[in-house]
N, C-alpha and C positions, 0 to 999 in steps of 0.2 A: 719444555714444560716442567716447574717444578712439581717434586712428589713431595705430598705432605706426610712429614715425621710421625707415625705411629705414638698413640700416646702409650704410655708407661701401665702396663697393667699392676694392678695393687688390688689386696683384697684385704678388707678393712674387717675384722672378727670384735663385733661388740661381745663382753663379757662381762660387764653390769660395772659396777662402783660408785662412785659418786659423779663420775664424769655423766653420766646417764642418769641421772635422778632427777626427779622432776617433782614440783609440788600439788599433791591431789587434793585440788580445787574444793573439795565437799568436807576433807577432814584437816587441813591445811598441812599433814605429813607428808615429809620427803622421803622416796625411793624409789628404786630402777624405774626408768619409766620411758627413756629415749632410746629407739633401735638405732641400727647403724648406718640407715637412711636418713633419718632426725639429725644424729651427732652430723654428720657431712654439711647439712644445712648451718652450722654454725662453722665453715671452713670459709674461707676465702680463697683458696686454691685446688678444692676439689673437681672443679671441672678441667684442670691441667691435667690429669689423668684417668685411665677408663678403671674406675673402681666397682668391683665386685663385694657386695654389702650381705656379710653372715653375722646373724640373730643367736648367741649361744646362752643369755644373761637367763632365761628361764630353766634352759637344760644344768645349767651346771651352777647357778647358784646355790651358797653364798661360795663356794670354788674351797671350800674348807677338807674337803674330804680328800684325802688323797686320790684312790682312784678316780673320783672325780675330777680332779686334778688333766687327770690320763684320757682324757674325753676331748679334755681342749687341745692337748699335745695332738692325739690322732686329727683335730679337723688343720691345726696348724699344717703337719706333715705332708694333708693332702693339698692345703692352699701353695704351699711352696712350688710344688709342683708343675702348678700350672699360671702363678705370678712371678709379677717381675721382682715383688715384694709383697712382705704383708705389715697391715698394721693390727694391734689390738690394744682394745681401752679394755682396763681393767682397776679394779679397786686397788687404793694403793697400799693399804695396813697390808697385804699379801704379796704385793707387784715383784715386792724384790725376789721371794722363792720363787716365784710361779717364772719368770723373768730367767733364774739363774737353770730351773729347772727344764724348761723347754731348748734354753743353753746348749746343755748338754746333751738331749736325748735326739733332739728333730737335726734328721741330716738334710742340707740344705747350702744350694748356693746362690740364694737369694738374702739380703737381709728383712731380719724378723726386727722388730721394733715396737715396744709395749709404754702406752702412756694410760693417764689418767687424769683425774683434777680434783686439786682441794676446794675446790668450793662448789656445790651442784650449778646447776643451769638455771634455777629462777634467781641467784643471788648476783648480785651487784659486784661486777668485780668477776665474773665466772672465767675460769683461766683453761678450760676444756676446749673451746674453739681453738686458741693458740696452740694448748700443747699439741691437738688433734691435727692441724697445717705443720709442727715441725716434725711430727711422727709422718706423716706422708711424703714430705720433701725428702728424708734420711730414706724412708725405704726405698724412694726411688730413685736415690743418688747414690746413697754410702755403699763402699764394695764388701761384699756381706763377710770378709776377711774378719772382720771386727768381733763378728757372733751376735748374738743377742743383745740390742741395744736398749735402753730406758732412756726417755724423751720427756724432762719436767721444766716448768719455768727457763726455757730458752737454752738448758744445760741437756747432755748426753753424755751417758753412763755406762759403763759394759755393765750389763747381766752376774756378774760374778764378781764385782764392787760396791753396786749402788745399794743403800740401804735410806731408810726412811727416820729420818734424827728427830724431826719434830710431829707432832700431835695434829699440827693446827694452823702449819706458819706455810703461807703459799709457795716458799724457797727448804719444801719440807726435807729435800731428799740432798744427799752426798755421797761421796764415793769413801769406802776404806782404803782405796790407793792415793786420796790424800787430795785426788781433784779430777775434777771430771775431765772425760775425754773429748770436749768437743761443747763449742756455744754456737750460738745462732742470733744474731743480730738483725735485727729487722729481716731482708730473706739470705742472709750471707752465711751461709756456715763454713765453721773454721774446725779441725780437730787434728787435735796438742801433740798427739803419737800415732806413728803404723800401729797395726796391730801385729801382735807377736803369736805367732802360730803356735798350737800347743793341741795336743790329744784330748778326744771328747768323747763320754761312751757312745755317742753316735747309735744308739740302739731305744728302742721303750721298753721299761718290762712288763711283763703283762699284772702286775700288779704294784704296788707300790706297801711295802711295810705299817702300817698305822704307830705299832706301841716301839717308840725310838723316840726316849723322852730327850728335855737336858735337863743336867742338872748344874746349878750352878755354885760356884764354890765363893766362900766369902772367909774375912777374918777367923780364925778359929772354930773353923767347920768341923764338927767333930763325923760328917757324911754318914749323919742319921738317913739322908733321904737313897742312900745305897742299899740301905738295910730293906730287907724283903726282893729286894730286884728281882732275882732270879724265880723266888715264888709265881710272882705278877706273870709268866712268862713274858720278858721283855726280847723285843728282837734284834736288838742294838742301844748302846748307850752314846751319848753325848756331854762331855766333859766341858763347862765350861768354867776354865780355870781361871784365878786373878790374873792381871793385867799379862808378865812376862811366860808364865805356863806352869804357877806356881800351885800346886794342890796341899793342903796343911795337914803334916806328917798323920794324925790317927786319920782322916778321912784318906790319904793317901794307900793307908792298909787296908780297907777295906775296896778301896779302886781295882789294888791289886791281886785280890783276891777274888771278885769280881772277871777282871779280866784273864785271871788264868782259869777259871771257869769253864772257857772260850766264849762269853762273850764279845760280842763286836764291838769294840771301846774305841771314842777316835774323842782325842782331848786338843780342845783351841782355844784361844785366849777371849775372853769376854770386853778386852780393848775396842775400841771401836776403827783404831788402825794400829799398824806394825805387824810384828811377826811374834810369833812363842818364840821364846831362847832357845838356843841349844844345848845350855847346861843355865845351873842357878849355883846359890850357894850355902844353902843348907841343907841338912842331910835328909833325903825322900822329899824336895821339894819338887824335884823332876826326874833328876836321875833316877832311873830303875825301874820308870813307868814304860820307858819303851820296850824293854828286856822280860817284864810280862806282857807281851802282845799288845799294849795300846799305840794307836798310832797316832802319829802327833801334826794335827793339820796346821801349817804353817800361817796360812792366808787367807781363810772363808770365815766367818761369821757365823758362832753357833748354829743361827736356824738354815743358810747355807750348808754348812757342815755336815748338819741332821739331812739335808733335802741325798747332799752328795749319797751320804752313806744308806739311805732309804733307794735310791733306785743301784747303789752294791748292790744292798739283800736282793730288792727285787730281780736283780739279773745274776745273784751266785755267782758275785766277784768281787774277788777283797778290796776293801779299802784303800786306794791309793791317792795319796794325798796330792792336792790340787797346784798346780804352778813352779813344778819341777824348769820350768821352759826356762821362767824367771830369772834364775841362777844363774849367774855368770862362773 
């Protein structure tokens, strides 16, 4: 007699966005409005596994707050635990930190997978069922080696690449490593690279930093907006420089003065891909910035950057910059 195959455990954590918004019939406005029993009803393959369905879009919206933030990491930490995977729909103006941020802190050897949709649920065209059957099929397939994955228009993203390029356009999201890792065609998925193993703080802290601006540097900045920093008490600063890791010589005085302060200064390029240089070629356009304590993040994306160096503070531990593995 055969034994039937145990289905796949998944726990599906709704966290509000647009994936979940719904139109209220009396004032004709959209917002959160689908739990994560609802969104399931728009899968077609949610009965291929036994899904356990968590409600978080009233506790922790609009998910803007940092330690807020630290509410959804704890219910993730504990869903790991006892799935085979999980998924979570979330809004997507945020998805990429929140994404990069659970990244890092939830230890886990399950894969975690975060989707959402640009277009709510009464609209024509609603792309939230889809992305919500490719986030389920990934978590209960993909070997969670990968880390934290982003699941949009039929593409998958690591956590610590994907960023959101457009406003509005249903193929909103791309990677800064230049292309996603991973499509899905009708129910086929394919993905382009192993993943590459690499150190994670693996830890939460019990707070997360709030005041860790960026600031961003442009043609002829004279970095009026460094001036008062330290007054403000700031907890960390984020640099983001033109394209190659260029900061313009008077706003560079003031960076560095700043940073020998001992502020926590971590400077990355405002590029949407590549890497900051290792040198430039004019005088205080890089050189010298690392020699006053600023550290120079190779590979993250400003508000990545900021998320990195926000759970440093919060765990009292310096700054080390992301994707050392990468290096040949």
């Amino acid at each position: 007699m055969e034994t039937e195959t145990p289905k796949r455990r998944l726990t599906l954590i709704a966290a509000g966005g647009t994936i979940s918004h719904a139109r209220d019939p009396r004032t004709g406005h959209s917002g959160p409005g689908l739990t994560a029993v609802e969104l399931l009803r728009h899968t077609t393959i949610s009965d291929t596994y036994e899904i356990h369905p968590i409600d978080l879009a009233e506790r922790t919206q609009p998910l803007r707050h940092p330690n807020e933030l630290l509410a959804l990491v704890r219910v993730i930490q504990q869903a790991v635990e006892t799935s085979d995977g999980v998924v979570v729909t979330h809004g997507t103006d945020t998805m990429e930190e929140v994404a990069y941020l659970v990244d890092e802190t939830v230890r886990t050897t399950v894969p975690i997978v975060f989707t959402g949709a640009m277009r709510p649920s009464w609209a024509v065209g609603y792309d939230g069922g889809r992305n919500l059957d490719n986030a389920l099929r990934i978590a209960a397939t993909v070997a969670a080696d990968y880390g934290t994955l982003v699941t949009m228009h039929d593409e998958i993203f690591e956590a610590w690449s994907v960023y959101k390029a457009d406003t509005g356009a249903i193929d909103a999201f791309t990677a800064r490593r230049g292309a996603a890792c991973g499509r899905i065609f009708g129910d086929q998925m394919t993905l382009t690279w192993r993943p590459v193993a690499r150190a994670r703080f693996g830890a939460m802290p019990p707070t997360l930093p709030v005041s860790v601006p960026i600031v961003m540097m442009g043609v002829g900045d004279d970095g009026a907006a460094f001036d008062g920093v330290l007054s403000q008490q700031v907890q960390g600063l984020v640099v983001a420089s033109m394209a190659a890791g260029e900061v313009p010589p008077i706003a560079h005085e003031k960076l560095v003065v700043l940073a020998k302060s001992g502020l926590p200064t971590v400077l990355c390029s405002s590029a949407t891909s590549g890497r900051t240089a290792e040198e430039y070629y004019y005088p205080k356009a890089y050189d010298g910035l690392r020699a006053a304590g600023i550290v120079i993040e190779d590979w993250l994306s400003p508000r990545k950057a900021r998320m990195r160096l926000m759970v440093s503070l919060g765990l009292r531990r310096a700054y080390v910059p992301f994707g050392s593995e990468f290096l040949l």
